[in-house]
C-alpha positions in Angstrom: 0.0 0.0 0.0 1.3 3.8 -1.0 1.4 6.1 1.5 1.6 9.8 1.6 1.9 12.7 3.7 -0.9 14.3 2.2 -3.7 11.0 2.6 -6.1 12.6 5.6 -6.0 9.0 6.7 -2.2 8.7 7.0 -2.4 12.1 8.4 -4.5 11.2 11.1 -3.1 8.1 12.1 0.5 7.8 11.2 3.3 9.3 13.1 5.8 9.5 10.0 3.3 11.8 8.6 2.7 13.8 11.1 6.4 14.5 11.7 7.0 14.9 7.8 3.8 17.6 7.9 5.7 19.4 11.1 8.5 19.8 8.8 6.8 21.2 6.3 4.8 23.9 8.4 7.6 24.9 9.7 9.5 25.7 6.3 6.4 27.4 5.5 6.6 29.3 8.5 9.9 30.2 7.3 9.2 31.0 4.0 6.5 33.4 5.5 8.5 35.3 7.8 10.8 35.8 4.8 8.8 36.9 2.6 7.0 39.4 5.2 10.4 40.8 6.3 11.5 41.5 2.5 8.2 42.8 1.7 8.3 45.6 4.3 12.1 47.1 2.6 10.6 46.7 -0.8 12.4 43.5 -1.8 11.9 40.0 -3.0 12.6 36.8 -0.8 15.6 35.5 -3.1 17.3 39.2 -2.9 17.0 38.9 0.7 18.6 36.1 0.8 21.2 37.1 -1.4 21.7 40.0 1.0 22.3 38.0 4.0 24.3 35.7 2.3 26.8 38.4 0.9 26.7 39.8 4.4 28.0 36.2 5.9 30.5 34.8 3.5 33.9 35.8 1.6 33.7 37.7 -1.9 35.0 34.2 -3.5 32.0 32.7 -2.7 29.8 35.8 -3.0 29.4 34.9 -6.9 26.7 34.0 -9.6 27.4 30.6 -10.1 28.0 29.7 -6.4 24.9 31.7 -5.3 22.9 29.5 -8.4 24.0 26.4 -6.3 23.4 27.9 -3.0 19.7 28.4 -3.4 18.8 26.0 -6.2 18.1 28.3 -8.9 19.2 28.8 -12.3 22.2 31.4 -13.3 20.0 33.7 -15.0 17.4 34.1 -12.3 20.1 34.7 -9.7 21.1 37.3 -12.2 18.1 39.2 -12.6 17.9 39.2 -8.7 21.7 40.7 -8.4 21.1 43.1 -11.5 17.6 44.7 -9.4 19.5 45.1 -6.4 22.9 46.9 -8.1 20.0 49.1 -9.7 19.1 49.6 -5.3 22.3 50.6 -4.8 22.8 47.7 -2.6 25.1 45.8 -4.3 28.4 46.4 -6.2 30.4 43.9 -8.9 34.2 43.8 -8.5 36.0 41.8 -11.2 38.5 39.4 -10.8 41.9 40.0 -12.2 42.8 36.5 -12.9 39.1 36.1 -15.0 37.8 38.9 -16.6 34.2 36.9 -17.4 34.4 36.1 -13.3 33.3 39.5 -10.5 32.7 39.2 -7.0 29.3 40.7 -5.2 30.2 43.3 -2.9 27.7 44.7 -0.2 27.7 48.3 -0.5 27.2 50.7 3.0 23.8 50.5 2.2 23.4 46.5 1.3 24.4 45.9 4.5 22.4 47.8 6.5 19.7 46.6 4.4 20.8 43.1 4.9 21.0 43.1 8.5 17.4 44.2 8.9 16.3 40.9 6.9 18.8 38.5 8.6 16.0 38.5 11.7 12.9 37.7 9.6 13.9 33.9 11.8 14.3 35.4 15.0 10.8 34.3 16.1 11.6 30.6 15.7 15.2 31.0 17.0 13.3 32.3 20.4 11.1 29.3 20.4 13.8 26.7 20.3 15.5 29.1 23.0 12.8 28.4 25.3 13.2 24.3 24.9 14.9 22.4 28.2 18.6 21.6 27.3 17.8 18.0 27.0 15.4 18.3 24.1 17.2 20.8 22.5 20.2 18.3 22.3 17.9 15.2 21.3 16.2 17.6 18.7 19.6 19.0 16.9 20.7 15.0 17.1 17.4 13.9 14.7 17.3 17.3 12.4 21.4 17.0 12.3 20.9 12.6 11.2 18.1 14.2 9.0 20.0 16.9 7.2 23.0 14.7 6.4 21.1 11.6 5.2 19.6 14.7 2.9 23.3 15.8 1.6 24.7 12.6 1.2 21.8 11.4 -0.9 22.1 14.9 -3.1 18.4 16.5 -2.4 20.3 18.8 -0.5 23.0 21.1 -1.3 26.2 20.3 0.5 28.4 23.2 -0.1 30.5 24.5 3.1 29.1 21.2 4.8 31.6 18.1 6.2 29.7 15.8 4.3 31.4 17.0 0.7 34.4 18.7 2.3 38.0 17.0 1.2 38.7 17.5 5.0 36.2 15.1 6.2 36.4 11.1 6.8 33.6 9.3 7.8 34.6 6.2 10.2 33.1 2.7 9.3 30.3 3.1 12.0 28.8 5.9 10.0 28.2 7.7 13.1 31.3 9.1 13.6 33.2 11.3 11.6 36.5 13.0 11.5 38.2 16.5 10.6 41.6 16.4 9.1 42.0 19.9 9.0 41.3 20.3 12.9 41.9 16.8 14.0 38.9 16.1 15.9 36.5 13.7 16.0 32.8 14.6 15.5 29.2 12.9 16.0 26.6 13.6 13.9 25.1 16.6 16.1 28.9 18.2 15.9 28.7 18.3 11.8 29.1 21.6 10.3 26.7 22.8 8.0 28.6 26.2 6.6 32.3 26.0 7.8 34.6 28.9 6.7 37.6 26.0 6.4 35.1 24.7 4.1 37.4 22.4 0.8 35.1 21.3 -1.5 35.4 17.7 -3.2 36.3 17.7 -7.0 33.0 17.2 -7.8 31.5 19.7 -5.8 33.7 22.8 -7.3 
């Protein structure tokens, strides 16, 4: 018998659903508090993000292609996105000199104070988990942190700056613990990174 999330029956009476449709609400919830906070400064949800990425990471990685791959989109929509907010003033291109075809996305003054003002559209949920007891905070980063890498090992999720597709990382035969060659320590599955700065991407990741 086929199941699914969205049967009223299963939804009713089977705990897998149930969880699966928690997970879902709450990416809705933060779709929506995203798309409220970049509403009220005049912008879309993917400049937003854009924004608060640029804000967080290096100018390497600040770039079209990477930023495509970031959020699952196509070059030329990230494009269009980056070309509306230079046209805000929010955003500046500096080239490369070693690839005149590549430029970097710079935050101008103005970007960033932009972008810090849509950095806490998650601040409501972050308050929520803040008010959990230690001990379920611990056993609920353990199954969201098993979760997530099942997700970017099996390739529905992207894995850049994470340990699953970092040439640093080796994952012991017990598949529950895994090690960092770059800082030498050993890690359980709650301890994984998901957005390291020592971040070195496998070959097939670049």
């Amino acid at each position: 018998m086929t199941h699914s999330v969205f049967d009223l029956n299963d939804q009713h009476h089977s705990l897998e659903a149930k969880i699966t449709l928690n997970f879902g609400q709450i990416a809705l919830a933060l779709r929506t508090m995203l798309w409220q906070q970049c509403f009220s400064i005049n912008l879309s949800p993917i400049q937003g993000q854009i924004l608060i990425f640029c804000l967080n990471h290096p100018p390497q990685r600040c770039r079209i292609g990477y930023l495509a791959k970031e959020f699952s989109l196509t070059k030329p929509t990230i494009s269009d996105a980056v070309k509306t907010l230079e046209r805000k003033q929010l955003l500046s291109k500096k080239n490369d000199p070693d690839d005149q075809r590549s430029f970097d996305l710079i935050l101008t003054p103005k970007g960033v104070e932009t972008a810090q003002k849509v950095l806490s559209f998650a601040n409501p949920l972050y308050d929520l988990v803040a008010e959990l007891p230690e001990g379920k905070k611990h056993q609920l980063n353990l199954v969201l942190s098993q979760l997530t890498i099942h997700l970017k090992e099996s390739g529905i999720l992207s894995s850049q700056r994470s340990c699953v597709s970092c040439q640093h990382h080796h994952k012991k035969s017990s598949k529950k613990i895994y090690h960092c060659n770059f800082y030498g320590i050993k890690m359980a599955a709650p301890e994984i990174r998901l957005n390291c700065a020592d971040y070195l991407p496998l070959p097939n990741q670049e």
